[in-house]
C-alpha positions as CSV (number, residue, x, y, z in Angstrom):
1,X,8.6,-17.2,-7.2
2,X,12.0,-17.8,-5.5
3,X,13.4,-18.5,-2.2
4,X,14.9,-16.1,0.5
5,X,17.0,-18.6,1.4
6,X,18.8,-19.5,4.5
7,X,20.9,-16.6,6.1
8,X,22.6,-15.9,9.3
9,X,21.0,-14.5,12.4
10,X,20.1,-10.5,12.4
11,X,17.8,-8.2,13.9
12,X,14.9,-6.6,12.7
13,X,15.3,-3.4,13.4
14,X,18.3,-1.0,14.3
15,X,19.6,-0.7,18.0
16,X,17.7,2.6,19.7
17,X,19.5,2.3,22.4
18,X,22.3,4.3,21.3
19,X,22.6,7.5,18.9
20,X,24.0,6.6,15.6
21,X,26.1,8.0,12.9
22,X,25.1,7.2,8.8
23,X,28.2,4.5,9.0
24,X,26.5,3.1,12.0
25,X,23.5,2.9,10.4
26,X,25.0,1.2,7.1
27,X,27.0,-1.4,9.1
28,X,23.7,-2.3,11.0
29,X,21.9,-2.8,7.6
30,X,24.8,-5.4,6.2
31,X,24.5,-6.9,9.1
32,X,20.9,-8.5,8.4
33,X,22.2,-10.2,6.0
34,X,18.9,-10.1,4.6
35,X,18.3,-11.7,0.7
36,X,15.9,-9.2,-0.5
37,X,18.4,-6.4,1.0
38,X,20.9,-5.4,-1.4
39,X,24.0,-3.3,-1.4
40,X,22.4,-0.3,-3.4
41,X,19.5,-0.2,-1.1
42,X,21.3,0.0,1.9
43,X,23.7,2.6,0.1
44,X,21.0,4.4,-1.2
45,X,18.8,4.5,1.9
46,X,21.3,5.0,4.6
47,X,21.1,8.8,5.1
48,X,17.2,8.6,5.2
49,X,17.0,5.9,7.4
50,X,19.6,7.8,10.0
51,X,17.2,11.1,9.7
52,X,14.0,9.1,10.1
53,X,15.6,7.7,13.0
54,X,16.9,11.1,14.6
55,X,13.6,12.8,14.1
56,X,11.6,9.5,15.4
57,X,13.6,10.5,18.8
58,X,13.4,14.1,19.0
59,X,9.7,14.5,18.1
60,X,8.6,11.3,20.4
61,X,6.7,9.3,17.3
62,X,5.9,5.8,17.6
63,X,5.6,4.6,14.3
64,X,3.7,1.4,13.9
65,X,5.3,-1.0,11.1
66,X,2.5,-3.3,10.0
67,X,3.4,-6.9,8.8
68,X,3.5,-6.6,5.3
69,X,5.7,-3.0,5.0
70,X,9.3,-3.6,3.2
71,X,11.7,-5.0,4.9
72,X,13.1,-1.3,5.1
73,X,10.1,0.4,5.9
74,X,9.8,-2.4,9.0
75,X,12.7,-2.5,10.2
76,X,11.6,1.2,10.9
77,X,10.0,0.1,13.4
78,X,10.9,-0.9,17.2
79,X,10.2,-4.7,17.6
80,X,7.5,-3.6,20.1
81,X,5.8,-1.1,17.3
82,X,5.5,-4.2,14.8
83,X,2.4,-6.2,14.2
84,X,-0.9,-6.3,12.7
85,X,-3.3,-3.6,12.3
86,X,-5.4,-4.0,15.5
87,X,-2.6,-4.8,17.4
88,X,-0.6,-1.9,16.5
89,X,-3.5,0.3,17.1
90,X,-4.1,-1.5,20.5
91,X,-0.2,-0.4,21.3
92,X,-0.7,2.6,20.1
93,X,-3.4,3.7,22.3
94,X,-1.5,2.8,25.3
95,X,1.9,5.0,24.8
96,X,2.2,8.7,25.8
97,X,3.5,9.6,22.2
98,X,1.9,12.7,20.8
99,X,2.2,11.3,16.9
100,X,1.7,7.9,15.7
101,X,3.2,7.2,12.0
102,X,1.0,4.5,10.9
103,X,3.4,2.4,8.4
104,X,0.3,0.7,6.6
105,X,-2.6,1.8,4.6
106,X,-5.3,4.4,5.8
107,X,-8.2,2.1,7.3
108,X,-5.3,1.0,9.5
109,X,-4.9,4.4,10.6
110,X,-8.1,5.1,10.9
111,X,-8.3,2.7,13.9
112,X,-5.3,3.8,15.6
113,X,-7.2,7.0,15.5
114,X,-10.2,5.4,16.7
115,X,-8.9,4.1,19.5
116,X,-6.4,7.8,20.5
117,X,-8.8,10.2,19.2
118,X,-6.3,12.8,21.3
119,X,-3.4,12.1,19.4
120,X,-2.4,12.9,15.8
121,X,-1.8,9.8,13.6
122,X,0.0,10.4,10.4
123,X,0.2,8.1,7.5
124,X,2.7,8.3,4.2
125,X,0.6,8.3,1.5
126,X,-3.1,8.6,2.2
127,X,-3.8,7.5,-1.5
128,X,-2.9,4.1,-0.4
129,X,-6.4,1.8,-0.6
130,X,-7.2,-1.3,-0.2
131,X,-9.4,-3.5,-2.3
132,X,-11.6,-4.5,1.0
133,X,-12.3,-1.2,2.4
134,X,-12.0,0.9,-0.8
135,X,-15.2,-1.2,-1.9
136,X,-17.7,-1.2,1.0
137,X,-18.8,1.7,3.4
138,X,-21.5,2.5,5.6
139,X,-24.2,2.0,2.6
140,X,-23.8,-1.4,1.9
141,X,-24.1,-2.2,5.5
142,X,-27.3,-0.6,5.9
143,X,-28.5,-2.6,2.9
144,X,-28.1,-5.8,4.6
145,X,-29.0,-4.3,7.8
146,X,-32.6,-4.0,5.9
147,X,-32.0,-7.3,4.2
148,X,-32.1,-9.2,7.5
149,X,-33.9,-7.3,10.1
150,X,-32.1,-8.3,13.7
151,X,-29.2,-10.5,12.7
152,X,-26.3,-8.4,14.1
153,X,-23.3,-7.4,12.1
154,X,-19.6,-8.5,12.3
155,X,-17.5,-6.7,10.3
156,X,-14.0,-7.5,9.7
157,X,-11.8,-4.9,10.9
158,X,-10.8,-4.3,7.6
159,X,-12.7,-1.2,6.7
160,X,-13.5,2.2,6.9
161,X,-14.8,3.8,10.3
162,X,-17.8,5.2,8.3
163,X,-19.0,0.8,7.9
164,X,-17.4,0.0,11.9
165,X,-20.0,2.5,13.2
166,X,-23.3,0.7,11.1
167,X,-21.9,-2.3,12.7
168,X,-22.4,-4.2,16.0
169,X,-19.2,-5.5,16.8
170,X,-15.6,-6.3,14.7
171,X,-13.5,-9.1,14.2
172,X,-10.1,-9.8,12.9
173,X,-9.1,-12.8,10.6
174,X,-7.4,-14.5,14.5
175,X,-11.1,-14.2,16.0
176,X,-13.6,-13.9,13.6
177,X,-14.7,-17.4,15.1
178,X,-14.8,-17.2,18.6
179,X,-16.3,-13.4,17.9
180,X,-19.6,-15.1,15.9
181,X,-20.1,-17.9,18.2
182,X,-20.6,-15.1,20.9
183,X,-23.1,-13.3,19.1
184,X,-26.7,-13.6,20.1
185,X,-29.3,-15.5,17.8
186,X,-28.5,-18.3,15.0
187,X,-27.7,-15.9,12.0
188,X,-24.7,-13.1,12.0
189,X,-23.7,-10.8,8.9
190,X,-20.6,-10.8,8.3
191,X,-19.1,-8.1,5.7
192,X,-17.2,-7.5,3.6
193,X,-15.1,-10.0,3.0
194,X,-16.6,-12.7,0.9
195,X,-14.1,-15.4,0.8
196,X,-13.5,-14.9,4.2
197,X,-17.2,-14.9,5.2
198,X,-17.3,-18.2,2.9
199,X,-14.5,-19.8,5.0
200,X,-16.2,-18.5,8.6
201,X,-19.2,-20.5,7.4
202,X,-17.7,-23.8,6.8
203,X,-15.8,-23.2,10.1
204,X,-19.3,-22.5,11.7
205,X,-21.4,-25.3,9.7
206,X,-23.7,-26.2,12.3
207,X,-23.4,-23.7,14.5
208,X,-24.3,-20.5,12.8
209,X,-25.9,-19.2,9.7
210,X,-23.5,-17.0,8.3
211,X,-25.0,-14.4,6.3
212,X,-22.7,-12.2,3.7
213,X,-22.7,-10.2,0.8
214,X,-23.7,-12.2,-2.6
215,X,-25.6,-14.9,-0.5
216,X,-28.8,-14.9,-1.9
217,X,-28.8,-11.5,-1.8
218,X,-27.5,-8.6,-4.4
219,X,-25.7,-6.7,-1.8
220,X,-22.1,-5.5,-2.7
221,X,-18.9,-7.2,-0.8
222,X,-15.6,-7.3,-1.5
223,X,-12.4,-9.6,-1.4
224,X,-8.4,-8.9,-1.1
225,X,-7.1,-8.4,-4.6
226,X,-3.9,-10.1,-3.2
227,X,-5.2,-12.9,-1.5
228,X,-7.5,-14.0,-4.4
229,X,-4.6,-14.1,-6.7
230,X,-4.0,-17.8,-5.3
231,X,-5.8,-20.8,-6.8
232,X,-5.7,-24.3,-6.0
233,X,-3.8,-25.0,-8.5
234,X,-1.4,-22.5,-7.9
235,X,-0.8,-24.2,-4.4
236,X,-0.5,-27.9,-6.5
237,X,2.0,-26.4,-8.4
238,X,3.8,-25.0,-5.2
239,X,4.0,-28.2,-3.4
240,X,5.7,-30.3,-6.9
241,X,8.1,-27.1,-7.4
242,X,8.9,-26.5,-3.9
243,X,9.0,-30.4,-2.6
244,X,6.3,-29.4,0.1
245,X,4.4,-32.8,0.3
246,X,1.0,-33.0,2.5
247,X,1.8,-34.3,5.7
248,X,5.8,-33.9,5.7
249,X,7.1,-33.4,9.6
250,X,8.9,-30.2,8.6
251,X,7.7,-28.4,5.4
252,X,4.5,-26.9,5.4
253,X,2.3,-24.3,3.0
254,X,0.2,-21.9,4.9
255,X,-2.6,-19.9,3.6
256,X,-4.5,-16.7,5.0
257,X,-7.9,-16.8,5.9
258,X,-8.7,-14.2,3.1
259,X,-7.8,-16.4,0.5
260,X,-10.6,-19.2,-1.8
261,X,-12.0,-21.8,0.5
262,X,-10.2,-24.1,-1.9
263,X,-6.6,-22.6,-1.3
264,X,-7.1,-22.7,2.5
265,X,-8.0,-27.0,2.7
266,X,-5.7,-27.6,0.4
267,X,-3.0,-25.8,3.1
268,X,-1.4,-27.7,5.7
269,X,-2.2,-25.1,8.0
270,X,-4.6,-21.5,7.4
271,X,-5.5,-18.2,9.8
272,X,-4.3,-15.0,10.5
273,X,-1.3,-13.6,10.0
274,X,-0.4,-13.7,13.4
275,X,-1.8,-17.1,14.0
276,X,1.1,-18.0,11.1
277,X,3.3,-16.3,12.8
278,X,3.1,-18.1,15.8
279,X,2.7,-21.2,14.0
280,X,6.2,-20.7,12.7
281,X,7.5,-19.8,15.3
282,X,6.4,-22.8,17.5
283,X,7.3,-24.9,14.8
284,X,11.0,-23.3,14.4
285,X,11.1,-23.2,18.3
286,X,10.9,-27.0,18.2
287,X,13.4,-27.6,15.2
288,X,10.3,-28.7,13.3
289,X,10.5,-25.9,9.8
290,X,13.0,-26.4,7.7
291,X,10.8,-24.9,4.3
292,X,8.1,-23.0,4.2
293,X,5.4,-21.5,2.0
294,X,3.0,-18.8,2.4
295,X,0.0,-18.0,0.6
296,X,-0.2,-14.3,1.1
297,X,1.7,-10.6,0.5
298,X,5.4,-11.3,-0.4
299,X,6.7,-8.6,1.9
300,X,5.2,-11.1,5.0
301,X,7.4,-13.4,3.9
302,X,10.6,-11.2,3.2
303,X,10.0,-10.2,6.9
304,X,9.7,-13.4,8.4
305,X,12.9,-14.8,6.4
306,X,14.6,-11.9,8.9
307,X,13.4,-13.1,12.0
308,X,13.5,-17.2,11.2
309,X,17.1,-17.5,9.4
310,X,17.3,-21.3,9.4
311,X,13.8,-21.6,7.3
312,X,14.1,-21.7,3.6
313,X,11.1,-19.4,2.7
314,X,9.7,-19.4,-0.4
315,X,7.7,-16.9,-2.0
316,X,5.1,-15.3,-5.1
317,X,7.5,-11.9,-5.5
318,X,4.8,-11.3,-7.8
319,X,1.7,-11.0,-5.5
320,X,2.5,-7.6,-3.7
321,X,-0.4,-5.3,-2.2
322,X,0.6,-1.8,-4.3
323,X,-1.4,0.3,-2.0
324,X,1.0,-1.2,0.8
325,X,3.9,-0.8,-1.6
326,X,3.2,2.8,-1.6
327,X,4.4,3.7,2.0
328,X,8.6,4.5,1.0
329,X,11.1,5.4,2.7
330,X,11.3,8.7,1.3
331,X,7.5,9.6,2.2
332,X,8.2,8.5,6.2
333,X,10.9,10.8,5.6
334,X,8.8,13.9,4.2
335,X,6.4,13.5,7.3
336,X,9.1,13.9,9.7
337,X,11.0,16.6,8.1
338,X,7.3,19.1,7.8
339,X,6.7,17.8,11.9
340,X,10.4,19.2,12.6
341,X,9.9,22.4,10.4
342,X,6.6,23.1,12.4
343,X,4.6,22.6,8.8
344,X,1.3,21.9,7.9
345,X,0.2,17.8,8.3
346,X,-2.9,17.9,6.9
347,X,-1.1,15.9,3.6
348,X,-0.4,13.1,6.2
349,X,-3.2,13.4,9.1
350,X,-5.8,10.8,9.9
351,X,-9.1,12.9,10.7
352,X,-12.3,11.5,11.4
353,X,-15.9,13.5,12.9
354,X,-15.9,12.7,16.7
355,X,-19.2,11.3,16.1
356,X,-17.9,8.7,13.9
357,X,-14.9,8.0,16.4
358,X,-17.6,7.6,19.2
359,X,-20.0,5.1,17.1
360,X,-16.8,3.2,15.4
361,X,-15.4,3.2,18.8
362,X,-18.2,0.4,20.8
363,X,-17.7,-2.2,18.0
364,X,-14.4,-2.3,18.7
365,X,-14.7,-2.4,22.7
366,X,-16.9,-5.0,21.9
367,X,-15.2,-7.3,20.1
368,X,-12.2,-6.7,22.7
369,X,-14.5,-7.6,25.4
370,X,-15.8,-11.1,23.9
371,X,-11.8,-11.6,23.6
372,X,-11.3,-11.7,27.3
């Protein structure tokens, strides 16, 4: 573990306002000052980063940079083209773009297809898993389906299409709450996630009967192989090292919602990643961060140290998602260089059967429709 530190005021991204040479580019980079940035990146990666750029212009590609890329795979990204998953998607579907690079792993893309079924969406490495989605599809929600006859199903939107369309509606980690509470009835399945179903039940004690995989039941779920990695005592030890006491006015230790039910009391503050966003950002908005701790991918972190300069950040460089860690520079790169060649995409291209895009699609519209 070890802190970004405190560094001066950059941007995120590079200026798209103007056309820029390799030099411009490299200037640009030193300029973040950024801690986990060094000199050989930025020397190595320059040229890359100036074609990625070019080629992001000439083709018309939005490329969506999710919250836990690189800080060089972000900063990608146009401020407007960074987020989370749905979010990005949600952008996505709004532009005229032809091509959407997805900057995250394939479930993520998957959704942006969902929700532009006309438009190609191109990710860098379609190897890239994830421990949630990898481990559940459209079997194991039958299952439960037949488990519990006429409980409806909320599934995080953290999965394949293939388990969205068995599903009634989705959720994401910042609504899961307000999602159930709208749901018909007094008992909802909620899948896959079982640490974050088991923190959605204690959030819900007395209003719903949460019903998830491993419950009294032998149906399959699955958890975030990063998120997991945190214990309780890991976050004891975090506060003694790190001088984060409970309750101090401006040091605080967040936790994501995917991590133990444990982890997430013990934090002065839990949710989504964009609920912590805005958390810190409130917080820094009133001069009321000075040092801050998060429980979840290190790359969040390396990210947020670029946009909040005066925090002192502290982070586990260890606990990196490696599917996420696959999406490099050089593989953006590859994607442009066969779109401006006119070469085949199949390598990089999100495809799903229309019928699957039209019964993954109402999930989604429903969930967006209980957000209102």
């Amino acid at each position: 573990m070890h802190p970004t530190g405190t560094v001066p005021p950059a941007e995120n991204v590079l200026n798209y306002s103007m056309e820029l040479t390799v030099d411009d580019v490299k200037n640009e980079l030193y300029k973040r000052h950024h801690p986990s940035l060094t000199s050989l990146d930025i020397e190595v990666h320059a040229k890359t980063i100036h074609k990625i750029r070019t080629l992001k212009q000439k083709h018309n590609v939005v490329m969506l940079g999710h919250n836990y890329m690189e800080p060089l795979v972000f900063g990608l990204s146009e401020k407007e083209e960074q987020g989370d998953s749905l979010g990005l998607s949600m952008f996505a579907a709004k532009t005229e773009a032809p091509y959407l690079i997805f900057n995250g792993v394939p479930f993520m893309a998957e959704t942006a297809k969902i929700l532009s079924p006309d438009k190609t969406v191109l990710v860098a490495d379609k190897t890239a898993g994830c421990s949630l989605a990898d481990n559940f599809g459209a079997e194991d929600v039958r299952k439960l389906k037949e488990l519990y006859p006429g409980a409806p199903v909320m599934i995080y939107v953290n999965s394949y299409a293939d388990a969205k369309a068995e599903s009634d509606i989705c959720c994401t980690s910042a609504n899961a709450a307000h999602i159930a509470k709208s749901m018909p009835g007094d008992t909802i399945i909620f899948v896959p996630d079982i640490f974050f179903a088991q923190n959605l039940e204690e959030e819900l004690k007395g209003v719903k009967n949460v019903v998830y995989p491993g419950k009294d039941n032998t149906a399959r779920g699955a958890v975030c192989e990063v998120h997991e990695r945190f214990t309780l005592s890991d976050l004891l030890a975090i506060r003694e090292s790190f001088e984060i006491p409970k309750e101090h006015p401006k040091r605080k230790l967040y936790a994501h919602w995917e991590c133990r039910p444990d982890v997430l009391q013990e934090a002065d503050y839990y949710g989504s990643t964009s609920q912590i966003m805005k958390d810190i950002a409130a917080r820094v908005d009133k001069d009321r961060l000075e040092r801050a701790f998060i429980a979840s991918e290190c790359e969040l972190t390396s990210n947020l140290a670029q946009e909040f300069p005066k925090v002192q950040f502290w982070t586990a460089c260890s606990v990196r998602c490696s599917h996420m860690a696959k999406v490099r520079i050089d593989k953006i790169a590859d994607i442009l260089d066969a779109l401006d060649n006119g070469d085949d995409l199949t390598d990089y291209e999100v495809t799903l059967d229309p019928e699957v895009i039209d019964k993954a699609r109402l999930p989604i519209e429903r969930m967006l429709e209980a957000s209102i």
